[in-house]
N, C-alpha and C positions, 0 to 999 in steps of 0.2 A: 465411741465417737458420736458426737451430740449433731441434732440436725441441722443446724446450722454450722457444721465444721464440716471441710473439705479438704481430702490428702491430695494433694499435688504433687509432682512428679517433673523435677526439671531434666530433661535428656540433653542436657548441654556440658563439656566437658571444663568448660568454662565455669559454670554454675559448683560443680564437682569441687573443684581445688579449689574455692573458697574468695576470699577478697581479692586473690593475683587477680589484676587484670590484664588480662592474656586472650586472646584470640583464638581460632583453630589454626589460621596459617602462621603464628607465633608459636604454636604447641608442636606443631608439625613440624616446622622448620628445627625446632630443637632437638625433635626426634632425628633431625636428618645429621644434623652437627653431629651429637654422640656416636651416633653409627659409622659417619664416616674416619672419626679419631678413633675409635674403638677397632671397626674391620678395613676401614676402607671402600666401602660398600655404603648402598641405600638401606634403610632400614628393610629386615624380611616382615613376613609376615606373622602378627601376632598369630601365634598358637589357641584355641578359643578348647582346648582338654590340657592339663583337668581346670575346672573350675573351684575350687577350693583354695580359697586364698593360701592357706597354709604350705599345701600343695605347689602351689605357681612359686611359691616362694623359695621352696625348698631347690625347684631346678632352676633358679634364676628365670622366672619369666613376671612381666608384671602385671597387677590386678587386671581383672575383670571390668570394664566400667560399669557401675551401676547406677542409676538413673538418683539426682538428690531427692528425697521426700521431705514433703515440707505440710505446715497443718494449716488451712486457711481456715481462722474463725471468721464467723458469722459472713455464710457465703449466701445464706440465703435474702440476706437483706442488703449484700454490699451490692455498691453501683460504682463503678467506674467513667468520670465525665459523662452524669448523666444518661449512662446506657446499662441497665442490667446486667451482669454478667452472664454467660453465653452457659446452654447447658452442656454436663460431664457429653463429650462424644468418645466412644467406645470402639479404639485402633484396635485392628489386628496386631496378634502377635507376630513381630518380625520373623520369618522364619532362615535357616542356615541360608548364607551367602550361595550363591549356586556357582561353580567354577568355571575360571576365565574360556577354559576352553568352550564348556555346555550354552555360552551367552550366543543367542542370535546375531549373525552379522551384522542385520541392518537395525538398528536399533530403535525400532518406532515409536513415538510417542503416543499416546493415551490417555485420557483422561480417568484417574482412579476413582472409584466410589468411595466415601468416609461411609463406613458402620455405623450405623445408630445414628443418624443423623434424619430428623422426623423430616424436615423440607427438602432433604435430598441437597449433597456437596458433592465436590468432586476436589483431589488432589490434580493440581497444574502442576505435576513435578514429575521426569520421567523416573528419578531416584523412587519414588515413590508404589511404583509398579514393583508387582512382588520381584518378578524378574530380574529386576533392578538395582533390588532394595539392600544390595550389602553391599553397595560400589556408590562414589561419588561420583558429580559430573565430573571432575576432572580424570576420576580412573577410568570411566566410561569412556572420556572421550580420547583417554591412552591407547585404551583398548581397538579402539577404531581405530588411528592412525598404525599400529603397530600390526595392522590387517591390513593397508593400504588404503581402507575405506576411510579417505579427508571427507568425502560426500555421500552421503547415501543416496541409494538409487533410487530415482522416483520413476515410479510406474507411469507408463507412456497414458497419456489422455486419451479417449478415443474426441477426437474432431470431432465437432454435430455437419451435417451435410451442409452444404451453401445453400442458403435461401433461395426457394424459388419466384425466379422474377414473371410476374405475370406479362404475358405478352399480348398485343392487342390485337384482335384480329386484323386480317389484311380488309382492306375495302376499297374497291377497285372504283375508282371516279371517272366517268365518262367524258373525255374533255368536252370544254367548255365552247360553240362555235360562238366567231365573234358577230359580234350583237350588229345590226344594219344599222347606219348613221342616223342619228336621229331626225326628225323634222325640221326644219328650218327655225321653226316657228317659239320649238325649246333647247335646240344646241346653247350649248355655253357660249359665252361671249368676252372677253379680255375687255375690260374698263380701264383702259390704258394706253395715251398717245404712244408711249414706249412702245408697244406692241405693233402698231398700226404700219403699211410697209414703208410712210414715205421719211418717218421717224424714227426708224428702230437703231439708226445708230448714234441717238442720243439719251442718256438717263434720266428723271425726272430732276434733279438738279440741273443739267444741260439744258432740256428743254424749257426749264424758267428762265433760264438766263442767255442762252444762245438767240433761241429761235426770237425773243422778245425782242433783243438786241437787235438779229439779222432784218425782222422785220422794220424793224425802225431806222436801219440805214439803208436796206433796199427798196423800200415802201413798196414790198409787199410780202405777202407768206412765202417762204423759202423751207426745202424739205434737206432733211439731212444732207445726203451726196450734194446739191446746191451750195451749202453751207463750207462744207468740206473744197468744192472747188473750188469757191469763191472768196477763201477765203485772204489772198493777197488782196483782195480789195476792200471786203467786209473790214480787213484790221479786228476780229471778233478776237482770236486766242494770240 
């Protein structure tokens, strides 16, 4: 093999059987057809002894899958849309399926390390976890329901304590006594006939037009209550 050829390794069973284009859930499903015209039954489980083709054949069972090999020239100079190709990363060997009963309940996820991987990866696939690795999500997630577990149990949180609210201190205030009236000389003072006791029951609207009025028919200054009872005569309102 020359340094610029790469063997490549297709693990898809799709890849295997050539031009069919065919699925895994197409592959699957056929498997399920035969089995049930054949036994009436779902398919069992492939037998993985012996492995010699010759063998599998002689007791009716069928091949082995074996991964397609294929030869990629000139890998060291190909680029794919402008981006080098990615270098050989170095899987573990898958090892024996572990049995349905040995699987942990709860099935946690995890993120896998890839081997030989110089920047450090990680597989995002629980199938991928050794644990895991001879079972699909769907048989995984057979497996749970068929234990009752729809949910996995998630560990209780521990709560962080409530924030503590700063309190202010108390600060006791002396009442206040009220203050002696001021001097004459700087009390407040109301800038307003309204105000004043002999007007106060007219507005300054009223008081332009009333008292104007009153004064001009009775010739002379008239205070509110004046106005008020005089007023069949005045004729004002």
């Amino acid at each position: 093999m020359s340094a610029n050829t790469r063997r490549e390794f297709y693990m898809s069973i799709s890849a295997v059987r050539g031009f069919k284009d065919e699925s895994f859930e197409e592959r699957r499903l056929q498997d399920y057809f035969q089995a049930y015209q054949m036994t009436g039954q779902p398919p069992a489980p492939c037998p993985l002894e012996p492995t010699g083709a010759a063998e599998r054949a002689a007791l009716g069972l069928p091949p082995l899958f074996e991964p397609l090999a294929h030869e990629a020239t000139n890998y060291d100079d190909r680029i794919m849309n402008g981006v080098p190709a990615l270098p050989t990363v170095a899987l573990p060997v898958a090892a024996a399926p572990v049995a349905p009963a040995a699987l942990p309940n709860v099935q946690a996820f995890q993120p896998t390390t890839v081997q030989g991987e110089v920047h450090g990866a990680w597989f995002q696939c629980i199938v991928c976890q050794p644990e895991f690795s001879g079972y699909s999500f769907e048989e995984l997630r057979l497996l749970a329901y068929s234990k009752g577990l729809k949910f996995a149990a998630v560990p209780p949180v521990a709560q962080p304590p409530p924030p503590q609210v700063p309190v202010a201190p108390v600060v006791h205030i002396a009442p206040i006594a009220p203050a002696a009236p001021a001097p004459a000389s700087v009390q407040e003072r109301l800038q307003s006939i309204s105000c004043t006791a002999g007007y106060s029951k007219h507005s300054f609207e009223h008081t332009r037009q009333e008292l104007h009025l009153a004064y001009v028919r009775a010739g002379r200054p008239l205070t509110s209550m004046e106005i008020i009872h005089q007023n069949a005569q005045l004729k004002i309102a």
